[in-house]
C-alpha positions in Angstrom: 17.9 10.6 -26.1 21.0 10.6 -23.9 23.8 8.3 -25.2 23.6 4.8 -22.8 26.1 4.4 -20.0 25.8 2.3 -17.3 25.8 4.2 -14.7 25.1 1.5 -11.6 26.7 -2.0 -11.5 25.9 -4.8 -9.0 27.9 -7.7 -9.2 27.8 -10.8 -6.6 26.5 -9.1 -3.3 25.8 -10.7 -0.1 24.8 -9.8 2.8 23.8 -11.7 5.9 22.1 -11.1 9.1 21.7 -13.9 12.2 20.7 -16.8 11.1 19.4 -15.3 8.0 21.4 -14.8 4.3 18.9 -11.6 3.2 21.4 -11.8 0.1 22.5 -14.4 -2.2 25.1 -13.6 -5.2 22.6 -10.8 -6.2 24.0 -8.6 -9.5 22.7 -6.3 -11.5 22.9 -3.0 -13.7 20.7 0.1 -14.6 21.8 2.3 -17.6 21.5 5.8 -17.9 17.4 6.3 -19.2 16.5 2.6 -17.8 13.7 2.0 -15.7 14.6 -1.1 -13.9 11.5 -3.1 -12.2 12.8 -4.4 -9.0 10.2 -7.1 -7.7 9.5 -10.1 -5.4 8.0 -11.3 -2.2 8.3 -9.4 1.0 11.4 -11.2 2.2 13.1 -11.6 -0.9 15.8 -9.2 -0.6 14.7 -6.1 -2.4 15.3 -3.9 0.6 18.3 -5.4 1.9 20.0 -4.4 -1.6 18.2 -0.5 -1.7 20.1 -0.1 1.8 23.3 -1.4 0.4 23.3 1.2 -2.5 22.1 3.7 -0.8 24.5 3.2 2.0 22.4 2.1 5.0 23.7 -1.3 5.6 27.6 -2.8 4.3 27.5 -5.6 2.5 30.1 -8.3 3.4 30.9 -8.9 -0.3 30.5 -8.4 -3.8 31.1 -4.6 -5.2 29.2 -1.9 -6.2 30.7 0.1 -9.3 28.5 4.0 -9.9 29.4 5.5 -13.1 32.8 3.3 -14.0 34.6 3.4 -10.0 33.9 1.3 -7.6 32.4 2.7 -4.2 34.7 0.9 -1.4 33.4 2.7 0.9 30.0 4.1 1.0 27.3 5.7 4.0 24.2 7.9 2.9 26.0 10.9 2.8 28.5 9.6 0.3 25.7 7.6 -2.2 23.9 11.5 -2.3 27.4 12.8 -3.0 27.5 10.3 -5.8 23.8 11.5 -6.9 22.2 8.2 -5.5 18.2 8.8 -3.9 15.6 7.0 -2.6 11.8 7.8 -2.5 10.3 5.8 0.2 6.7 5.1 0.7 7.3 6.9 4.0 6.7 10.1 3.9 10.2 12.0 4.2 9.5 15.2 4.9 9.7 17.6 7.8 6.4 18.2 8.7 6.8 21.9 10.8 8.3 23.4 7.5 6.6 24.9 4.9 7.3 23.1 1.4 9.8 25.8 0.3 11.6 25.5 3.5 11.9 21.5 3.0 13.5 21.9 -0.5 16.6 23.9 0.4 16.5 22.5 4.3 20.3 23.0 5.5 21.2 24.7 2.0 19.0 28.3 2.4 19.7 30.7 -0.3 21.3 33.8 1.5 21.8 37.7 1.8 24.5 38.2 4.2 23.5 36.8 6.9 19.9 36.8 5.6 18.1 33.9 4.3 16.7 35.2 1.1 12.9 34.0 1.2 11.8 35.5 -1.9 14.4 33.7 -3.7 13.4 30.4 -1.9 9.6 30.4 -2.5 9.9 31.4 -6.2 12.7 28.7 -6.9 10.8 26.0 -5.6 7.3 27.3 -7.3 9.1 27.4 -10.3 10.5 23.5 -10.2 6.8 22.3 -9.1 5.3 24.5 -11.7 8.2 22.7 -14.0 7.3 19.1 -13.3 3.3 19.4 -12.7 2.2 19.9 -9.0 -0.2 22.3 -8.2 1.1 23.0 -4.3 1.4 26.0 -2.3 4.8 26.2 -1.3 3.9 28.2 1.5 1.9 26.0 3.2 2.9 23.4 5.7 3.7 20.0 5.0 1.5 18.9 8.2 -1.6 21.1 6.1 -0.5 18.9 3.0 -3.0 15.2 2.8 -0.7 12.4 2.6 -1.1 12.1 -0.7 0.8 15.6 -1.5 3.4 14.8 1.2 4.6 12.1 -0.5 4.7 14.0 -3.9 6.8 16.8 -2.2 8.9 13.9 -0.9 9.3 13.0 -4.6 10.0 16.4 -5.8 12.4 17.2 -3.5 14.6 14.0 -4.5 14.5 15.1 -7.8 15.2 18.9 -7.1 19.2 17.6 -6.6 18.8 16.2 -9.7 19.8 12.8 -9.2 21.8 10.0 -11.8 19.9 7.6 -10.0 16.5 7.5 -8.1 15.4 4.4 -6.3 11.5 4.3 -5.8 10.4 2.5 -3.4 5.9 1.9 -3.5 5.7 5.2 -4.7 2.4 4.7 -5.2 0.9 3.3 -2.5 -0.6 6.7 -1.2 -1.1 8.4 -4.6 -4.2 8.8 -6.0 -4.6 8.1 -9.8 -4.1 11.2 -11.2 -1.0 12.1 -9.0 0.2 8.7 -9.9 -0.3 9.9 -13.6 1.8 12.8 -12.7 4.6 10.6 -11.0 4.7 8.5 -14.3 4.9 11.4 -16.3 7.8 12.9 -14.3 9.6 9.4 -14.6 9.2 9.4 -18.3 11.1 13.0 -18.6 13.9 12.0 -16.0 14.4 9.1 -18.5 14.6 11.8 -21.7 17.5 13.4 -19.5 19.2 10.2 -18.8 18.2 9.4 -14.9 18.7 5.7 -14.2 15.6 4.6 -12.1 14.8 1.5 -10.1 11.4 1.0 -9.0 10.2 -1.2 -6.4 6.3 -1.9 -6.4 4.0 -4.4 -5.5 1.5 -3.5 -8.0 2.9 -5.2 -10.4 0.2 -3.6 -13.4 2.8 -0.3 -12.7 5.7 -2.2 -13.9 4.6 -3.1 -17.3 3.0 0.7 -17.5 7.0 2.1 -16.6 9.1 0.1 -16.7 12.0 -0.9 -19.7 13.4 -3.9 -17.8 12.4 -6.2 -14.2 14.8 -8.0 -12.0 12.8 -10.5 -10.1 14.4 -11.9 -6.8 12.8 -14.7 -4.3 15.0 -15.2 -0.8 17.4 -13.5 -1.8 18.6 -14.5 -5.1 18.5 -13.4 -8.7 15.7 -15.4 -10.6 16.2 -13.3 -13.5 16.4 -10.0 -15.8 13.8 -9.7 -17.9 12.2 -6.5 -20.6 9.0 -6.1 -20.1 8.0 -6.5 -23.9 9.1 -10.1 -23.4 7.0 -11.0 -20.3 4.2 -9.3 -21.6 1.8 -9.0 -18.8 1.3 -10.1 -15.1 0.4 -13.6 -15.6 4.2 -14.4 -16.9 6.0 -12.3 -14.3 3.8 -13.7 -10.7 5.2 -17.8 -11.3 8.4 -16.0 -11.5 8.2 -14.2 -8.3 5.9 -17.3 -6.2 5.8 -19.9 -8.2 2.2 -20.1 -9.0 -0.2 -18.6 -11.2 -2.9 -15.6 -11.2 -5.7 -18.1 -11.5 -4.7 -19.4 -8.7 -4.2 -16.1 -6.1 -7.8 -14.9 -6.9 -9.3 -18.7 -6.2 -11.9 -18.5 -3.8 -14.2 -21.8 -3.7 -17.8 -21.4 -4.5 -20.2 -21.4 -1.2 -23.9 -21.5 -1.2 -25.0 -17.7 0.5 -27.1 -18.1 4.0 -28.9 -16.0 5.8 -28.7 -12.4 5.4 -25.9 -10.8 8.1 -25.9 -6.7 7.5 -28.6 -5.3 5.4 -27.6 -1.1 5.0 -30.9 0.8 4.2 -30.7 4.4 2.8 -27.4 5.5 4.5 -26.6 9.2 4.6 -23.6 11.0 6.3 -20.1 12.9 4.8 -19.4 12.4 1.2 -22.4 9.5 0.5 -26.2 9.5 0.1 -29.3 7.0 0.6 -26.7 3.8 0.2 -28.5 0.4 0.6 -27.0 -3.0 0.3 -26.7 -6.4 2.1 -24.4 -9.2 3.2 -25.3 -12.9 3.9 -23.1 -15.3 5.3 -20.7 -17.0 3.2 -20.1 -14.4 0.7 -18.3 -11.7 -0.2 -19.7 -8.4 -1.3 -17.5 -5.6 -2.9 -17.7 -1.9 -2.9 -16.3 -0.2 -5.9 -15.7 3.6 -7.0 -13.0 6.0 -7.7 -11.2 7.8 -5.7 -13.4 10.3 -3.3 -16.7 8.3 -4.6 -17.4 7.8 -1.0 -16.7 4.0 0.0 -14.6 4.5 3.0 -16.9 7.0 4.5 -19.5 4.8 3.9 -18.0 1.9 6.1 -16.6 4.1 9.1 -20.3 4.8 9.2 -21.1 1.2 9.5 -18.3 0.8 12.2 -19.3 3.9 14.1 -16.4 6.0 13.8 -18.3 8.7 11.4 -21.4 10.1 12.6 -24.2 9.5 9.9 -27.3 11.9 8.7 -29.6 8.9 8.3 -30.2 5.7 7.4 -30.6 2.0 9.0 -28.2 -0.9 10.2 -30.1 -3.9 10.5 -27.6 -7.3 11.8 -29.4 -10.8 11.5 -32.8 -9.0 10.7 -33.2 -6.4 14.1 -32.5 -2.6 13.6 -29.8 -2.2 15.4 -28.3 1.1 16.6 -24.3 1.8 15.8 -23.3 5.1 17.4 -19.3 4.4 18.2 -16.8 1.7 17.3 -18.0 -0.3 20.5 -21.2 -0.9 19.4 -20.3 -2.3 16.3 -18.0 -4.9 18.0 -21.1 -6.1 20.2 -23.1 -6.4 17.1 -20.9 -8.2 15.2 -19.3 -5.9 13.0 -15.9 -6.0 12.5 -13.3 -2.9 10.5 -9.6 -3.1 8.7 -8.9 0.4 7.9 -7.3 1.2 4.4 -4.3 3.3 6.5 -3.6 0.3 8.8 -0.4 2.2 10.2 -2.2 4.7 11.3 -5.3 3.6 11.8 -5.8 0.0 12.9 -2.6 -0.9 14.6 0.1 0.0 17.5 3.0 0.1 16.0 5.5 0.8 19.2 3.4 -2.2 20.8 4.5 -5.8 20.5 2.2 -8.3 18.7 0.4 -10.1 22.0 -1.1 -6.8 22.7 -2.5 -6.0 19.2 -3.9 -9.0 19.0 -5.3 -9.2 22.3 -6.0 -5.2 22.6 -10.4 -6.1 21.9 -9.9 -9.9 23.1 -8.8 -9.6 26.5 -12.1 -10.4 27.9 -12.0 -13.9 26.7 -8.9 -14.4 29.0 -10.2 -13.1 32.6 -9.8 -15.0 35.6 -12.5 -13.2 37.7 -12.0 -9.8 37.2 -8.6 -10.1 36.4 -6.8 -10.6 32.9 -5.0 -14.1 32.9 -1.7 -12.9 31.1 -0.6 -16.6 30.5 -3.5 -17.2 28.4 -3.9 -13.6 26.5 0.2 -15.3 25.5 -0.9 -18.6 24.4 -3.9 -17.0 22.5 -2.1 -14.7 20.4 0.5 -17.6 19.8 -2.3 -19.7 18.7 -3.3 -16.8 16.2 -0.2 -16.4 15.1 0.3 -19.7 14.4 -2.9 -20.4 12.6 -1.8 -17.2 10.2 1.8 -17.8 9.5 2.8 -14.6 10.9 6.5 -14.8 10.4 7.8 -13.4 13.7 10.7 -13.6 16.5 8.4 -13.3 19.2 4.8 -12.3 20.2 6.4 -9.4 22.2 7.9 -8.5 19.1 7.0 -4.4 17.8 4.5 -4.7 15.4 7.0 -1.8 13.8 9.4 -4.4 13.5 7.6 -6.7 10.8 6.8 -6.3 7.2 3.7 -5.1 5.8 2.4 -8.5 5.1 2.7 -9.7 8.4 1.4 -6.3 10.3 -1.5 -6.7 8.2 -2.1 -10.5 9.3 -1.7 -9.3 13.1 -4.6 -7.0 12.6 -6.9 -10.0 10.6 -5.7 -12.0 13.6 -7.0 -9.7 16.3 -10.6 -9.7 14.1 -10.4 -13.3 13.9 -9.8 -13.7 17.1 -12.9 -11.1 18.3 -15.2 -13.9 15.8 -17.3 -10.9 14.3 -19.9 -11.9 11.8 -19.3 -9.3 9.2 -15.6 -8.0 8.2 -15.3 -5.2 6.6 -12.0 -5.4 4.5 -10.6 -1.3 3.5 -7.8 -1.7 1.0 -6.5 -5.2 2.6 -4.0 -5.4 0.9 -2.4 -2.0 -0.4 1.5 -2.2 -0.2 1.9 -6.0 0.1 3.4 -8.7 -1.8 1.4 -11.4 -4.1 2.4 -14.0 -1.8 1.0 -12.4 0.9 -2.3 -11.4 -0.8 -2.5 -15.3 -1.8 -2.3 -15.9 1.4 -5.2 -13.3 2.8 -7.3 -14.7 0.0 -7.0 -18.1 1.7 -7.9 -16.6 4.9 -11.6 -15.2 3.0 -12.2 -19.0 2.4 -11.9 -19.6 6.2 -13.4 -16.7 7.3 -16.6 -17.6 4.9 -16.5 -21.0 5.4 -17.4 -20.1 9.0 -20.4 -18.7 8.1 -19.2 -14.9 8.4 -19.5 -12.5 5.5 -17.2 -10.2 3.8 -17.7 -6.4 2.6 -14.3 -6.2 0.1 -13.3 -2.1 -0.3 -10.5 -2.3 -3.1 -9.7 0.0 -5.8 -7.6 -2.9 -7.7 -10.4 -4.3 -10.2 -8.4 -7.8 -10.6 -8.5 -8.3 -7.1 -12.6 -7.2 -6.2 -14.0 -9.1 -9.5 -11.4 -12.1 -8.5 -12.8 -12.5 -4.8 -16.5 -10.5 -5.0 -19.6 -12.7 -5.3 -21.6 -9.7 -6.2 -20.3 -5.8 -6.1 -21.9 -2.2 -5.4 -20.8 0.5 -7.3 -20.4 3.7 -5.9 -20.3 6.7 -8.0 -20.0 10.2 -6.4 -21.3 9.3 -3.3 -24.1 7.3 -4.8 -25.3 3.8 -5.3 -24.6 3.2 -9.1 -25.7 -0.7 -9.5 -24.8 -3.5 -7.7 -23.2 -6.2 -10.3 -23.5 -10.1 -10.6 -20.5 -12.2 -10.9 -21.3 -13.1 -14.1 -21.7 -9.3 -15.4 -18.2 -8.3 -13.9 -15.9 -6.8 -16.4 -13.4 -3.8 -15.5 -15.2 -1.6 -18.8 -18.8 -1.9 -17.0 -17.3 -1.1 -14.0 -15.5 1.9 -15.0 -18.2 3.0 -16.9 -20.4 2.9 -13.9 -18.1 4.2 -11.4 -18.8 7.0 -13.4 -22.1 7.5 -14.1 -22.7 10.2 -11.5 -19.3 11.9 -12.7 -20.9 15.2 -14.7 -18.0 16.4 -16.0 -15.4 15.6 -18.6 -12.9 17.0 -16.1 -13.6 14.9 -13.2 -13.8 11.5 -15.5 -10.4 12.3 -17.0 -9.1 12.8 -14.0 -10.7 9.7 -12.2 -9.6 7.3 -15.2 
């Protein structure tokens, strides 16, 4: 074990933007082989101080001291100089280049006035096949799933062999095995002395890396903590919101009506003869592992994936779903798990994501009436919190949380009977999810029902009146509230699983 320097100091930063302080007397310190937890609400400041050490934004006071000297002066250029990276939950890569070619971008091995390929491919082969990733570094990065581009993104930070790496929801597009990967590859940069901050909202992944957590909440320094000494989840979220687990995951009990969706023998890409129901005022999960087959099966539902066979029956008629737009006039409404990609404009403002399916409900004749489409999406935004500047605000321009309340706000708006819920909420803070939980409690009060896709247990058994297993592209059991334990559900999330391979893997 490498002796224990610090090698990164924090001590009373600030930084303020109009009419906001995102910084408030923040310090802290990493030593060398420390895995500091750096956690909060969206808002609370952790990005604001990322950007300060790494160089994007100047703070106006306080210093930053990297290995014994203070940094006066710094810009991204100067905090890689210094040995400083970041892994964003962004992919960073450039996607026209092969993986080889995106390791030594700008820095191409050379004969004359050659650039030595060989040498390139079997160097960067050599540090994947060093730290665990099975990639072709031939191939493309726009071949790679997203998944793999964000594990090349990761490699390549650690290919300049950094005294500090800064990861920011590393996570959030990794499946479990690669994330078992990224936690081994953390646990050797710590044998050689790396000081690591990481930044996640899955706050289970702190206490499974992490030596040490530094909460913050608007922009201050709550505390430093080790992780033996909070010892689970339940200590650490009062910290960060001010209220406790029991009470995220409450969901008042309602009496189930009449039956909305009923799914008979579904068939298409990657699922088989699936059957399950939804009446109003509950909310029915859908659980498996990774590739068992869930989102497939509710992009069938909505339309947007062609199935073999099978039934859709809404309020009792068989009703036929070929494309997205029959779903909507059925009643049938989707959040997809990549909502960036999928399920929102991003380089539109926030009165046209919400209204982009609601418009009709603001003609004039056969005219859109602007004036109210703007006092609709206000109203939305309003009834959701969504912490804005404007509605023609860029969607791009908000945090997670809030993008994903624009897109529960356009649903909400469109007064579906069934949501189906993909991943809701992947990538956002507890505060947030608190608040989307609330949101399930209007939603079913109203008489609509809920199908919940998550792959965090806590979350599904906390808001789930009932939940379908899926295992392999087949329906495993469906579960009773009063049956739910994470064990039986693992266990039958991998009952169509064959081999020992796959269930390692998967677990």
């Amino acid at each position: 074990m490498p002796d224990e320097k610090t090698v990164i100091e924090l001590e009373g930063i600030n930084k303020s933007f109009p009419a906001v302080k995102a910084l408030d007397d923040v310090s802290l310190s990493v030593k060398s082989g420390e895995v500091r937890g750096l956690v909060g609400e969206n808002g609370a400041g952790k990005s604001t101080l990322i950007k300060i050490i790494t160089g994007a934004y100047t703070k106006d006071s306080g210093a930053m001291i990297f290995e014994g000297s203070e940094v006066t002066r710094n810009s991204p250029l100067i905090s890689k100089a210094l040995g400083i990276y970041a892994v964003y939950q962004d992919v960073m890569v450039t996607p026209d280049l092969t993986v080889a070619e995106n390791f030594f971008l700008g820095q191409q091995p050379m004969i004359g006035p050659f650039v030595n390929w060989r040498k390139m491919y079997k160097e960067s082969k050599d540090f994947l096949d060093e730290i665990g990733l099975d990639i072709n570094v031939h191939r493309n990065i726009r071949e790679l799933s997203i998944a793999e581009s964000e594990m090349i993104t990761i490699a390549k930070a650690l290919w300049q062999k950094p005294k500090l790496v800064i990861f920011d929801e590393p996570t959030a597009v990794l499946t479990r095995n690669e994330t078992k990967i990224l936690f081994r590859i953390i646990r050797d940069l710590k044998k050689k002395g790396t000081a690591i901050i990481y930044i996640s909202h899955n706050l289970e992944e702190v206490f499974d890396i992490c030596d040490t957590v530094t909460v913050l909440k608007d922009g201050a320094t709550v505390g430093t903590y080790t992780t033996e000494e909070l010892e689970d989840v339940e200590k650490l979220i009062p910290l960060m919101v001010g209220r406790s687990i029991e009470e995220m995951y409450y969901k008042k009990d309602t009496e189930p009506g009449e039956e909305l969706l009923r799914v008979e023998n579904l068939s298409g890409d990657r699922f088989e003869n699936i059957s399950f129901n939804v009446r109003a005022g509950e909310v029915v999960g859908l659980f498996g592992l990774v590739g068992a087959g869930r989102t497939e099966i509710a992009r069938a539902i909505f339309g947007v994936d062609n199935r073999s066979e099978g039934r859709i029956h809404v309020r009792g008629s068989d009703v036929p779903i070929k494309n997205p737009k029959d779903a909507l006039v059925h009643g049938i409404g989707y959040l997809p798990e990549d909502r960036r990609k999928q399920g929102i404009f991003l380089q539109q403002d926030i009165d046209f994501n919400i209204n982009i399916i609601n418009f009709g409900k603001t003609m004039t004749g056969p005219l859109i009436n602007y004036r109210k489409a703007h006092m609709q999406a206000r109203d939305y935004v309003d009834k959701l919190s969504i912490k804005i500047g404007s509605i023609f605000q860029k969607v791009s321009e908000l945090s997670g949380g809030n993008q994903q309340k624009v897109i529960i706000a356009r649903w909400l708006c469109k007064n579906t009977d069934v949501l189906i819920f993909d991943e809701p909420t992947v990538g956002i803070d507890v505060g947030t999810k608190s608040e989307i939980y609330k949101l399930f409690g209007e939603i079913l009060a109203s008489g609509k029902g809920i199908v919940l896709i998550s792959s965090y247990l806590p979350e599904l058994m906390g808001m789930s009146d009932r939940i379908y297993v899926i295992s392999n592209g087949k329906m495993a059991a469906e579960v009773e509230k009063k049956d739910f334990s994470e064990e039986h559900l693992l266990t039958l999330a991998m009952k169509n699983l064959v081999s020992k391979e796959k269930i390692k893997e998967a677990v």
